[in-house]
C-alpha positions in Angstrom: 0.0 0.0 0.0 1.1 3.1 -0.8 1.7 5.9 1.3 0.3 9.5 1.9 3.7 10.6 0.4 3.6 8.6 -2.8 0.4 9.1 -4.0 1.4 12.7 -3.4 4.7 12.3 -5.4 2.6 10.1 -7.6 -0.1 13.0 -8.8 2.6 15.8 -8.8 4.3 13.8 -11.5 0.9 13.6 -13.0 -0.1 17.0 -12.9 3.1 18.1 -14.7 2.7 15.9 -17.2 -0.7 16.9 -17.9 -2.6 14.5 -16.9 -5.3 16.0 -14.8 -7.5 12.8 -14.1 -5.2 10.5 -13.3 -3.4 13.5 -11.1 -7.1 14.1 -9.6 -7.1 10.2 -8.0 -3.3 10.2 -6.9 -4.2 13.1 -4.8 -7.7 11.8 -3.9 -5.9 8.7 -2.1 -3.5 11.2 -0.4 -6.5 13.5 0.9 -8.7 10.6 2.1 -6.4 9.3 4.3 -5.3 13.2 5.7 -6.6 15.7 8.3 -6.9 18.8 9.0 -4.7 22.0 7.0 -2.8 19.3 5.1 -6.4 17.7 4.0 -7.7 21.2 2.7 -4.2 21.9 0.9 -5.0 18.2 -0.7 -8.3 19.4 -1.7 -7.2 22.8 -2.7 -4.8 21.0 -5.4 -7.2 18.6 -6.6 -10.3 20.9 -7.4 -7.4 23.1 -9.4 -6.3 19.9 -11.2 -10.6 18.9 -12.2 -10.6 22.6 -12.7 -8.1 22.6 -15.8 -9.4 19.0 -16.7 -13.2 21.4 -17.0 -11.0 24.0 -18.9 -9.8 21.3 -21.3 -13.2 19.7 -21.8 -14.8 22.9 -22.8 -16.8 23.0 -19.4 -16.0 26.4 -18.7 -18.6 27.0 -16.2 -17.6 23.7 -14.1 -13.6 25.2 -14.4 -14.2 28.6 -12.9 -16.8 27.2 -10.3 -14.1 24.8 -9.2 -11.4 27.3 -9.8 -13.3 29.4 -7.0 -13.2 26.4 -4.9 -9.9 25.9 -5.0 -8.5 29.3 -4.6 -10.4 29.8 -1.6 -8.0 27.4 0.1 -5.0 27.9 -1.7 -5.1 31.3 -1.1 -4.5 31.1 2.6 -0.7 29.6 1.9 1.9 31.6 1.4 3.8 31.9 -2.3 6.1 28.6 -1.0 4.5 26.1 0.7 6.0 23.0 1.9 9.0 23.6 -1.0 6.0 23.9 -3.9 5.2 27.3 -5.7 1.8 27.8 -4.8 1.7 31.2 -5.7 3.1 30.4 -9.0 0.8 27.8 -9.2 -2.4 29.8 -8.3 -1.2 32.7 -10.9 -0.8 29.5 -13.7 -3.9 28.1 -12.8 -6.3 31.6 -13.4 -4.2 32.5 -16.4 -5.2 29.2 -17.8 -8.5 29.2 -17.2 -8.7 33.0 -18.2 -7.2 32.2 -21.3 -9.6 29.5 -21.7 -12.4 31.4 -21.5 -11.7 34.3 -23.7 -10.7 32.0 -26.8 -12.8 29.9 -28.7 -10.3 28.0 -30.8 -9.7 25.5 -28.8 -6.1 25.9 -28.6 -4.8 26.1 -25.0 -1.4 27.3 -23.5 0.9 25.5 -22.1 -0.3 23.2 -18.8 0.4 24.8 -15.4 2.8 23.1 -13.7 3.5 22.7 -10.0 7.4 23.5 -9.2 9.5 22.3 -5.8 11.8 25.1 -5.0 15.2 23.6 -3.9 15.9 24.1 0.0 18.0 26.9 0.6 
């Protein structure tokens, strides 16, 4: 059985790599079996990940409502949070979905991606 950390490692992998459902149920393991701020951080990342998943779909409405929902929680944390670039990752996500929403082509940027910043 995998642990809390794996899936983790697991979905991060998957969310670089654009891969935003299989991402979604990495994380989903690591959430159920979490509590507290960690659990909302868990949830924060997994409603942005369905969120660009919407965006990619051509649900729009779903993607901003979940967008919503997971900015209301990644908001709270500061730009680096445990060595990941949340604040990168929160200015990716609404660019994306921004972008999303004001172009009809179909065509969508480049995949937000969530970076570790190297200890210091």
């Amino acid at each position: 059985m995998k642990s809390v950390a794996e899936h983790f490692e697991e979905g991060l992998e998957l969310f670089n790599a654009g891969r935003f459902f299989e991402c979604h149920e990495a994380w989903e393991a690591a959430w159920k079996r979490s509590h507290g701020e960690v659990k909302l951080f868990y949830q924060g990342l997994i409603q942005a990940a369905v969120a660009l998943l919407h965006a990619e779909r051509g649900n729009l409405e779903g993607a901003a409502s979940l967008c919503e929902k997971a900015m209301a929680k990644l908001d709270r944390l500061p730009p680096i949070h445990d060595n990941l670039a949340i604040g990168d990752l929160r200015v990716a996500v609404r660019n994306f979905l921004a972008y999303a929403a004001s172009h009809d082509s179909g065509e969508l940027p480049e995949r937000p991606k969530l970076r570790r910043i190297a200890r210091v």
